[in-house]
Structures are given as structure tokens and as C-alpha cells.
C-alpha angles and dihedrals in degrees: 000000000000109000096002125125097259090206085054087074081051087108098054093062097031103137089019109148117210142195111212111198107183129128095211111085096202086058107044090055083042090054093044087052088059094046087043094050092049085051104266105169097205140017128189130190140224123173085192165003095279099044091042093048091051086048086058085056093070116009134056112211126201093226135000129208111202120194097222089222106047097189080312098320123121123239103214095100094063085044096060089050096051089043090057096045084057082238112150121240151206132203116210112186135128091244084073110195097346087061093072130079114245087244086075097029089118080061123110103244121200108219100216127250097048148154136239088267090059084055107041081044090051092047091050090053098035099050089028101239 
């Protein structure tokens, strides 16, 4: 999406429902600005496992984007959730790819920090539009 209006690619997510995993609080609103900028309907947030995980009990999300260090805490929990809900995924970390165990290497990772291309670029890939 080089060079391309982010916003421009709005139409494809509008009504998108996404589940934001991410411990930093400026982070997680910078990242829904950006969902919200490329038309995300919805964003809910988990600051971590155990919320996320209580989210998954009684909500289905489109997409998910799952920060891999959650304060210390692994993500892989929520991974294996989502996995066996058969609910795509991103993986956002500043490990970028090598962060990630080789079990979710087919999985889109966000190199933070990123812009609203690398997004737009993870939840094409991620939902297969």
C-alpha cells in the first residue's frame, strides 16, 4: 500500500469488528485511531490475557490484533483462542517476526512502531480481502 491514501482502503473494513490486545494505553487509543481511520466499526480493548480472554467468552470479533508481551505476560493464550475459534489474527511486538514462535509464523506481524499502511497491509492479509 506504499504510497497509497490509507483511508482510500476505509470501505473495505467498514463494519470490521476488532479485538485490540495491547497493555499500553497510549497505544491501544493510537492504534484505534488508526482502525478507526481505515473504517473499523468497532474496537474493543483488552490490556491483557485474562481480559482478552473474557472478551472471547462472549463476543466474536472479525479480526483481532494481539500485542505478543502483554506487561510481561505472553499472548499466546489469547492466540490459541483465537486459533481455535478459527478468528484471524495479528501480532503487533517490537520483536517483529522473530518474536513469534514458528507455530504462528503464517501469521501478519505488526513491526512496532507502525503506521496505518502496516495496518491496513496486516488486516488484508489477515481477513483475505
Amino acid at each position: 500500500m506504499s504510497g497509497a491514501d490509507p483511508t482510500a482502503a476505509g470501505s473495505r473494513f467498514q463494519g470490521v469488528d476488532v479485538l485490540l490486545v495491547e497493555d499500553e494505553t497510549i497505544v491501544s487509543f493510537l492504534i484505534e485511531d488508526m482502525l478507526t481511520e481505515l473504517g473499523c466499526t468497532s474496537v474493543r480493548h483488552a490490556s491483557g490475557v485474562s481480559e482478552a480472554l473474557a472478551i472471547l467468552d462472549g463476543h466474536r470479533p472479525d479480526v483481532a490484533i494481539l500485542d505478543v508481551n502483554l506487561a510481561g505476560e505472553m499472548g499466546y493464550a489469547v492466540a490459541e483462542r483465537l486459533d481455535a475459534g478459527n478468528i484471524p489474527f495479528i501480532f503487533a511486538t517490537g520483536y517483529g517476526g522473530r518474536g513469534v514462535p514458528n507455530r504462528w509464523s503464517q501469521r501478519p506481524v505488526l513491526q512496532k512502531p507502525f503506521r496505518v499502511e502496516a495496518i491496513a497491509g496486516a488486516l488484508f492479509s489477515a481477513l483475505g480481502r
